[in-house]
C-alpha positions in Angstrom: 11.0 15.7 2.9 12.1 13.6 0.6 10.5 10.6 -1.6 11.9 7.9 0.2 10.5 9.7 3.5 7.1 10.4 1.9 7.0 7.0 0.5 7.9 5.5 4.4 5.1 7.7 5.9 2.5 6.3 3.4 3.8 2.7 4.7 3.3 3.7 8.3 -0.1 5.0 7.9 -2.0 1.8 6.0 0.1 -0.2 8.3 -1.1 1.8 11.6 -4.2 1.2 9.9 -4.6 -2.1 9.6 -3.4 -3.1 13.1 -6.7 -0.3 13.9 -8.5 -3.2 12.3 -8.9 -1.3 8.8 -9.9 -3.9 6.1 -8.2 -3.4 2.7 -11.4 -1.7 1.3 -11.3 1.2 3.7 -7.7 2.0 3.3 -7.6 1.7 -0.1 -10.7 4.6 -0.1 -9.9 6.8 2.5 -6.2 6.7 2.4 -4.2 5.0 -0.7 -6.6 6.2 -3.6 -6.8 9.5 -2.2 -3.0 9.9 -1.7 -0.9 11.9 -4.6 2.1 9.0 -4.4 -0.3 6.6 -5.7 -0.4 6.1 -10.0 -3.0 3.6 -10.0 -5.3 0.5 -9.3 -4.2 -2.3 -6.7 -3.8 -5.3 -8.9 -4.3 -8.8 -7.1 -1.4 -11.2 -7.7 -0.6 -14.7 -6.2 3.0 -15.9 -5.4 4.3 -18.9 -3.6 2.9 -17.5 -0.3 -0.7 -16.4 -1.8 -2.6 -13.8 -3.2 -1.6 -10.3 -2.5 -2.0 -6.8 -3.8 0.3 -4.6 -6.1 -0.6 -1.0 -5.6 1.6 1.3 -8.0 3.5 4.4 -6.6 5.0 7.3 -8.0 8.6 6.8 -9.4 7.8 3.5 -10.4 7.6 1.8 -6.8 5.3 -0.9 -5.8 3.7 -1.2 -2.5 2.2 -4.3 -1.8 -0.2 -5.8 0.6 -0.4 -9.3 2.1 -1.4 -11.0 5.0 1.6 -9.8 6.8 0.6 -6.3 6.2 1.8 -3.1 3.8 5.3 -3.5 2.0 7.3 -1.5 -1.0 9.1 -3.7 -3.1 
């Protein structure tokens, strides 16, 4: 398996997730903080569409969660 594939599983799993009705808090400690392709802290942001998280990934990715749900960017 490779990074990008690890990287799209992680995706699928906070999203699946959240649609369970997850809040941020409980993914972030039983999945994301947990999980070996994730460097560091979630850092809050805000950009032209609001505030949203930056959660840092291994090989310098960024996943990031708004309220449309988990991205990478």
């Amino acid at each position: 398996m490779n990074m990008s594939d690890l990287v799209g599983n992680l995706l699928e799993v906070c999203n699946g997730a959240r649609r369970a009705g997850w809040d941020f808090p409980r993914i972030w400690k039983e999945i994301l903080q947990r999980h070996p392709l994730v460097t560091g802290d979630s850092v809050q942001r805000i950009g032209e569409a609001g505030p949203y998280l930056e959660i840092p990934l291994f090989a310098g990715q960024v996943m990031v969660f708004d309220a449309k749900g988990f991205t990478i960017k």
